[in-house]
N, C-alpha and C positions, 0 to 999 in steps of 0.2 A: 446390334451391339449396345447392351447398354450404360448408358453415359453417369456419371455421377459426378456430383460437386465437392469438391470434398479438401481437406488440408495435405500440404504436404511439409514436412518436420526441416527447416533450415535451422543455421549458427549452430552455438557450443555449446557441451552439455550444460546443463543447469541454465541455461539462456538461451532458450528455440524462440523463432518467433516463424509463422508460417506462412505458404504461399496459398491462395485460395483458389485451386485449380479446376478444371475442365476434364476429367480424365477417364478413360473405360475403364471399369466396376474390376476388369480381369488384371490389369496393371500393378506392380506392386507401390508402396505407398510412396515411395520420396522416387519412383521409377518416371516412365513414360507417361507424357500427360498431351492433352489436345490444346489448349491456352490457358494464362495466366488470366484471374480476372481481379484480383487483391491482395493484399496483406492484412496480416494479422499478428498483433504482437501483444503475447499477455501478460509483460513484464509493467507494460507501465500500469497506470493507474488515472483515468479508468483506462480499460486495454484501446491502443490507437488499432483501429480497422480502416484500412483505405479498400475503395470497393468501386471496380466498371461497373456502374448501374444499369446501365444500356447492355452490357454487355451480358450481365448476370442473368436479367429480363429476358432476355434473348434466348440464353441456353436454359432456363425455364421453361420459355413457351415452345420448346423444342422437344422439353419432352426429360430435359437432365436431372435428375433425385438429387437434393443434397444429402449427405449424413446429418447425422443428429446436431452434433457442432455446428457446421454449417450451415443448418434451418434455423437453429438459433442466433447469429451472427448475420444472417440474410434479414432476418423478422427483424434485428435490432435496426439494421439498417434501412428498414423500408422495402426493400426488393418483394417482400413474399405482401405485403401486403398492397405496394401496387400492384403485381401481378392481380392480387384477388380484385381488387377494381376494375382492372383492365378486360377481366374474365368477367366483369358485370355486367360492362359496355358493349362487351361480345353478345351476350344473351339478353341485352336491352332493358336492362333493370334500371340503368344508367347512363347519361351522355358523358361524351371525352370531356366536355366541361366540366360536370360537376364531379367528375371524378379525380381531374384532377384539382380542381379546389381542394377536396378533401384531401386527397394528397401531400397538398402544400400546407394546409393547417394542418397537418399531422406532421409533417416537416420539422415546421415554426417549432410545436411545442416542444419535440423531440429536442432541436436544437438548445431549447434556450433551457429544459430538465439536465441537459448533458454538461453546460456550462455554469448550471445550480451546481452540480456537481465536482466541476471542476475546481470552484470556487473556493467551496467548500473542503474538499480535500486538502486547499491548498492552507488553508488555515490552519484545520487538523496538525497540518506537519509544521506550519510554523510556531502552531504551542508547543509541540511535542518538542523541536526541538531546543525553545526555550527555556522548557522543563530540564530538557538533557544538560544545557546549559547551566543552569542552575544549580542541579544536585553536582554536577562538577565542578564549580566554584565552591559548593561546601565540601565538597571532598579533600580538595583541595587547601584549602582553607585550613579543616581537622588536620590534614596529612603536615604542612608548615607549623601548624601550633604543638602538635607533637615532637617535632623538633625542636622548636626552640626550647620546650621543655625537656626533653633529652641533654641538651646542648647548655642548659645554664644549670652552675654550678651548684652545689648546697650551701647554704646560707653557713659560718664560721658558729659553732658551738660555742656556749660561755659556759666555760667549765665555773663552777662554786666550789668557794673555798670551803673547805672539811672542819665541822666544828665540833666541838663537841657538846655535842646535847647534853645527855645522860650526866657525865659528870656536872656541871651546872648546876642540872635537877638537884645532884644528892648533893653536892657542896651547900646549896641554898636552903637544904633542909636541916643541915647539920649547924649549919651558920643559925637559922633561928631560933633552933633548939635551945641553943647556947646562950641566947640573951633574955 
């Protein structure tokens, strides 16, 4: 029978997050599975993976395929790349000490890239949302001064009184004529 590792599709449309199962290759996908060994949710940011190490390890050296997701999600976490150590120490290239040393300083770095990250993200969204902030205050802003200029009245017109030009002119010409 063979085994594969593989996801299976939980929660609501537009919001799956999944199980990271144990299951034969013949089983349909959210169907019959052999054990649970993780989650996986790729809604947040970066996606949370909880993962049986020991147990994943396990159904590896047993002989279980992941899918491609799953090799990918296993490598992030370590699983496929202790295995390859472990598979060193087998064939004597390496001692269970130094393998897991390397291990743990691979750990370490992993760890502490993951919480660069996190870090970082978390900034990201705190400018962003003070951006958002921002242009809605002048939105805002524009949208009230619009109003008050809608809403105040037009200044009272001064009408001028009607004179008469024209006559003046010729009166005044007529007048100098004359002296």
């Amino acid at each position: 029978m063979p085994v594969k590792i593989r996801l299976a599709r939980h929660g609501k449309k537009h919001n799956a997050y999944y199980h990271i199962v144990v299951a034969d290759s013949r089983a349909p996908r959210d169907g019959k599975y052999i054990e649970v060994i993780g989650n996986y949710n790729p809604n947040t940011v970066p996606a949370t993976i909880q993962i049986n190490h020991d147990k994943a390890l396990s159904w590896l050296h047993k002989g279980a395929q992941p899918t491609d997701t799953c090799r990918a999600i296993l490598s992030y976490k370590g699983v496929l790349y202790h295995n390859h150590l472990l598979n060193g120490v087998k064939k004597g290239a390496l001692t269970q000490e130094q393998a897991e040393a390397k291990f743990k300083e691979w750990s370490e770095a992993k760890s502490t890239k993951i919480d660069e990250k996190r870090s970082r993200v978390g900034k990201e969204n705190l400018k962003a949302m003070e951006n958002r902030i921002a242009e809605e205050t002048k939105k805002k802003e524009a949208k009230m001064e619009a109003i008050r200029v809608k809403n105040t009245p037009p200044p009272a017109e001064e009408v001028a009184p009607e004179t008469p030009a024209v006559e003046n002119e010729a009166g005044s010409e007529e007048a100098s004529s004359e002296s």
